[in-house]
N, C-alpha and C positions, 0 to 999 in steps of 0.2 A: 504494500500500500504506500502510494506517494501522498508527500502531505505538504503542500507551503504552509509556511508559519510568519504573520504576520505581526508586529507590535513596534506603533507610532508611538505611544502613550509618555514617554519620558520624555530626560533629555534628548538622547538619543535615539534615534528610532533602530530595529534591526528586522532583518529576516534571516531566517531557517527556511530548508529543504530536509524531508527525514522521507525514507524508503525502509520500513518494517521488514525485509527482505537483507538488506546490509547489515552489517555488524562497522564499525560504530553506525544504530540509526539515524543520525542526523549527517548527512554525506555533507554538506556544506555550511554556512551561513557568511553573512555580512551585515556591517552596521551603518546608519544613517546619520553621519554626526552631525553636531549643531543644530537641529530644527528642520535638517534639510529633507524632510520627507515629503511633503508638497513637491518640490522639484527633482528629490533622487527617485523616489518609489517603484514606479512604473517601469524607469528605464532599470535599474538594478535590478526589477525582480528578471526584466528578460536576459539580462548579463548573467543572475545569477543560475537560472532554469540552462541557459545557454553553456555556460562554463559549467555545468553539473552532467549535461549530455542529457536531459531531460526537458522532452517536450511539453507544453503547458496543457498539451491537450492528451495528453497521459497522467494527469494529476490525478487525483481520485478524492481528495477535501481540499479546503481550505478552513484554516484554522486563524484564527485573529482576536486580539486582545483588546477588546472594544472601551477599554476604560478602567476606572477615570484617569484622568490624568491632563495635558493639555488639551486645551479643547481642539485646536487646531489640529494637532499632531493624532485627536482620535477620531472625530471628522476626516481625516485624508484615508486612515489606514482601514478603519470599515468601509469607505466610500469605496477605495481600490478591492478589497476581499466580494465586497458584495456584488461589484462590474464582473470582478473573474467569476461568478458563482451564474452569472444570470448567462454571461456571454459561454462558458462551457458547460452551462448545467450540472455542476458538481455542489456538494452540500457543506454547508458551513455550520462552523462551529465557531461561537463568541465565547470568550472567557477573561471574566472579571481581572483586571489585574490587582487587584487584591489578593485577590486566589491563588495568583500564579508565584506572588509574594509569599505566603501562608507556608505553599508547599516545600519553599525554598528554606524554610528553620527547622533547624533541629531541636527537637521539641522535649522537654520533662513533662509534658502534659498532653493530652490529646486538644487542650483548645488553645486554640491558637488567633492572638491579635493581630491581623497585621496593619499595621498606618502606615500611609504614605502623604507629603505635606500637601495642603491644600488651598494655600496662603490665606490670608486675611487671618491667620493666626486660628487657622480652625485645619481639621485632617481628615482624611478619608479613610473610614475605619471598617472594617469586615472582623468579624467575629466566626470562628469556625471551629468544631468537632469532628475529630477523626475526616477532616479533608471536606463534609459536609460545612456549608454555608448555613449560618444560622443569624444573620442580619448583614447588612452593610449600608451605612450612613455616613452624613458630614456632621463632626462633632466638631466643638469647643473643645479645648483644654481642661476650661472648669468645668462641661458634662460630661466628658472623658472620667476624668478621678471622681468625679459624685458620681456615676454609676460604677466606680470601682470601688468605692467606700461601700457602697448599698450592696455590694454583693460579697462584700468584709462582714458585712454585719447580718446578711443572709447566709451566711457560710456557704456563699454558691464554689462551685471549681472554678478554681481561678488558674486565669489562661497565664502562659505564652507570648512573649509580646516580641516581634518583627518586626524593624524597618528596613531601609533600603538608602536611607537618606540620613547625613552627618547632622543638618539643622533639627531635622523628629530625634534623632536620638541624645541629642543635644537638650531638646527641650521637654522632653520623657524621663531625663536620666534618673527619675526615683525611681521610675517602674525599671528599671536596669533591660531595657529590651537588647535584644540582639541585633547585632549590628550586620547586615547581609551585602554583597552586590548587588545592582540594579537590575531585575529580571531582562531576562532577553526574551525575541519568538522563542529560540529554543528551549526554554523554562517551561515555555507552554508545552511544551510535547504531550508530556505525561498525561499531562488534563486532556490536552485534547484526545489523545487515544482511548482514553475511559469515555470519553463522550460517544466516539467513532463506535467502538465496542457495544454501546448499550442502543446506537441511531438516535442517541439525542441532537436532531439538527436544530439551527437556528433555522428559521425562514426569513431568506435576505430580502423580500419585499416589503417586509414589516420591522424585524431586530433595528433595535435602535441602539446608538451611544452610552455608555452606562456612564454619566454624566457626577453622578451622586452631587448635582451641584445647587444651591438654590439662584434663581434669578435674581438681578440687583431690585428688581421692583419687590421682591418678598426681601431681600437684605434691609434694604432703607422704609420696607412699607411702613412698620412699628416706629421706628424715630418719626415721623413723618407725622402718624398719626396723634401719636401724644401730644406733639407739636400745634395741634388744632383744640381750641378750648370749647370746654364742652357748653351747647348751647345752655340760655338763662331761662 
């Protein structure tokens, strides 16, 4: 089974090629530095299919990390996964980059935090058991620790915590999380083949950005309105 692996979401963008048939399965990859996946994307995946000896139209999925992360950078790379999905009719697979974060710690626990930054002093957080997803939101800092306070004082299991990024772990450092590399496509592999294995596709007509973001009209709606006194 042939698989591109797509992931714009970071700094850097990258793709993977993995053949199930090979030993190592991932026969190549390349990276997209600087932001440049808007103008490397397209041409790199055909350099990289091209220099692998692998036709596009022998792929068999396509795999892509739909989020969050920049908006731009996740806008490009689903826009491209989902063009290759409709123009050779093969089926896609999204997968949270949270997720693909998660998978990437070595864990004392089966739950696992992983954040990644989200600016405005807030973080994109995914909550996971045993690899299953059990939420993911944008938090605060301070609803960050008050829900890890509330689950101190519920004796719930207490997770695992992974970043990827020096500023989160920086500003986490009571939680002591672990400090990881920036996931690549090829991080996604794993996840995507468990998906490939059970036919969980996305449908590219519909799958959206997984954003986890709120719009500025919901950021500034509440200043906004306190700011208006109430009628007499």
């Amino acid at each position: 089974m042939k698989i591109l692996l797509i992931d714009t979401c970071g700094a850097a963008g990258s793709l993977a090629l993995a053949d199930t048939a090979c030993s190592p399965v991932v026969i190549d990859s390349t990276s997209l530095p600087g932001r440049s996946a808007a103008e490397r994307l397209v041409p790199s995946i055909r350099s990289l299919t091209a220099g692998s000896g692998i036709n596009l139209h022998s792929l068999d999925a396509v795999a892509v990390v739909h989020g969050p992360g920049s908006f731009t950078g996740v806008r490009v790379g689903l826009s491209a996964a989902k063009g290759l999905c409709h123009a050779l009719n093969l089926p896609l697979v999204a997968i949270s980059r949270l997720a693909v974060l998660a998978s990437l710690a070595q864990p004392s626990t089966d739950h696992i935090h992983a954040l990644l930054d989200a600016g405005r002093g807030e973080f994109y957080s995914g909550l996971y058991a045993s690899g299953d997803c059990l939420h993911e939101s944008l938090v605060t800092r301070d609803q960050l620790l008050a829900s890890l306070d509330h689950a101190n004082q519920s004796r719930e299991v207490q997770p695992g915590f992974v970043v990827c990024e020096q500023v989160v772990a920086q500003s986490l450092a009571a939680l002591a999380p672990q400090l990881v590399a920036e996931p690549t496509a090829a991080d996604a592999l794993p996840l995507a083949l468990a998906r490939i294995r059970q036919r969980a596709f996305d449908d590219p007509a519909t799958i959206d950005a997984n954003y986890l973001r709120r719009t500025d009209a919901e950021i500034f709606a509440k200043p906004i309105a306190a700011a208006v006194p109430p009628p007499q």
